[in-house]
Structure formats: structure tokens, C-alpha cells
N, C-alpha and C positions, 0 to 999 in steps of 0.2 A: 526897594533896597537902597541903603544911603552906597555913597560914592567911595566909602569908608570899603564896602564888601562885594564891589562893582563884577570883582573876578571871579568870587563863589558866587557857585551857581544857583543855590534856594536857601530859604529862611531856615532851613531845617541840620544845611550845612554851617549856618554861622551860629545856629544857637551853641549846635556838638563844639565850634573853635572858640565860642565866647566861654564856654566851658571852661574849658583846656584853661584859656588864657585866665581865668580868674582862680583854677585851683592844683593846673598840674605841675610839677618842675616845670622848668624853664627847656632841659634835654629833652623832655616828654610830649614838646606841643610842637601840632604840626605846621610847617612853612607857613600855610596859611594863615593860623593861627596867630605865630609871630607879626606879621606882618600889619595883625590888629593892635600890635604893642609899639605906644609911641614914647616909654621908658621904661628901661630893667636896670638894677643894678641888683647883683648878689653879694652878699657878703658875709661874713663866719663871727658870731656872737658867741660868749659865754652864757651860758643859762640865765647869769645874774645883770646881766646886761639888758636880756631880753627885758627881764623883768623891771627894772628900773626904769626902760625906754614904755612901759604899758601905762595908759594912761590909768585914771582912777575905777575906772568901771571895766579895766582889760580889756576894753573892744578896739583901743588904737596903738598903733606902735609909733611914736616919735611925734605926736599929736595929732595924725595925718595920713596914717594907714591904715586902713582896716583890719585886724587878723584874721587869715584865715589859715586853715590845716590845709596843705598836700595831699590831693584828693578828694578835702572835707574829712580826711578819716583824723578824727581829733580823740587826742589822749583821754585813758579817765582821768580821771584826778590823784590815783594811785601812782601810777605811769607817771605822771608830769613829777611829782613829788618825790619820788624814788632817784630820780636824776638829781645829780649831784649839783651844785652852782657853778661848778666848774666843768660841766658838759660843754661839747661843740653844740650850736644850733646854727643851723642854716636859714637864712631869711633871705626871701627873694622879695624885693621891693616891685613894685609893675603899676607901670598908669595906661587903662587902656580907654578908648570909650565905648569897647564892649562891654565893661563890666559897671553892671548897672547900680551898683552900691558906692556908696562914699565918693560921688564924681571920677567914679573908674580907679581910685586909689586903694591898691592892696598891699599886705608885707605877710609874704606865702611862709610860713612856716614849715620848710621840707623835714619833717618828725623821719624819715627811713635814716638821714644820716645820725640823729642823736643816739637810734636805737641800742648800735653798738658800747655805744657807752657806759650803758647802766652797769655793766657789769665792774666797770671802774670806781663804782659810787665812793665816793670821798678821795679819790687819787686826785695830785692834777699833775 
């Protein structure tokens, strides 16, 4: 075990928090977890924000995050579309060196806060 997860106690506990830490909210992962995170910032995008910050192939946000869905439970394409440009989107930024894609850099896309929104479609 590296010096990183010296205090959990088996491989089995830090996969469950390397988990967490590459896909739950930020509210959602436990101490432990956190503790594996050596930057968060959250912040409140427009739909069309998002979009503009994705690189060419959608797989990065800002040139240097990785996207991933909250959870992994990721929109269809219906869902994501039906949302207006002027939805809230929550994006948790995280560099951990649990998370073993992109040198631990993710941008969490929390989909539970947009949901409410659809129902606003074209309001802003």
C-alpha cells in the first residue's frame, strides 16, 4: 500500500474510496476518500458553457479534465439535448492520484442538480 492510503486498512477499502473519489459528488465521498483528494474546486456552469469548455472529441473539459458523469450514470443524448443552454450544470473539478485516468484529473459532471431544470426548457 503506497503512503498515500497508509490509514485504510486493505486494497479493497481504497479501490471502494478511489471510486467515490473519481465519480461521487464531492457531499457524497467518504473522509477517507476525501483525503485522497489533493484539489477540488466546484463550480455552477451554463449548459452552453460546458459546452464550449469540451474539447473536440468531448472527452475533456478546459483541455485538462477528464468528463465524467456522477455516478457514471451518464445522460442519453435525448436528456442532454432537451436541456436548454441555459441550464445550471454543476462541475466538480478533482485531481487525485487515486484516479487512474488522465494523471488523476477529472471535471464530475453532478447530472442530479440539472434535472430539475428540463422542465424550464428555453426559460432563463
Amino acid at each position: 500500500m503506497s503512503a498515500l492510503h497508509s490509514d485504510i486498512t486493505d486494497d479493497r477499502q481504497y479501490t471502494q474510496l478511489a471510486y467515490e473519489v473519481g465519480f461521487y459528488p464531492w457531499s457524497r465521498i467518504r473522509e477517507g476518500g476525501k483525503r485522497l483528494v489533493v484539489y477540488h474546486r466546484s463550480t455552477i456552469l451554463w449548459k452552453w458553457e460546458v459546452l464550449q469548455k469540451l474539447d473536440e472529441n468531448q472527452l475533456l473539459l478546459d483541455d485538462e479534465f477528464l468528463v465524467r458523469w456522477s455516478y457514471n450514470n451518464i445522460p442519453t443524448k435525448k436528456e442532454w439535448d432537451d436541456l436548454s443552454d441555459w441550464s445550471k450544470v454543476v462541475v466538480q473539478y478533482r485531481i487525485s492520484p487515486a484516479i487512474k485516468d488522465n494523471g488523476g484529473r477529472v471535471a464530475i459532471i453532478v447530472a442530479t442538480n440539472w434535472i430539475q431544470d428540463k422542465t424550464r426548457k428555453g426559460n432563463i
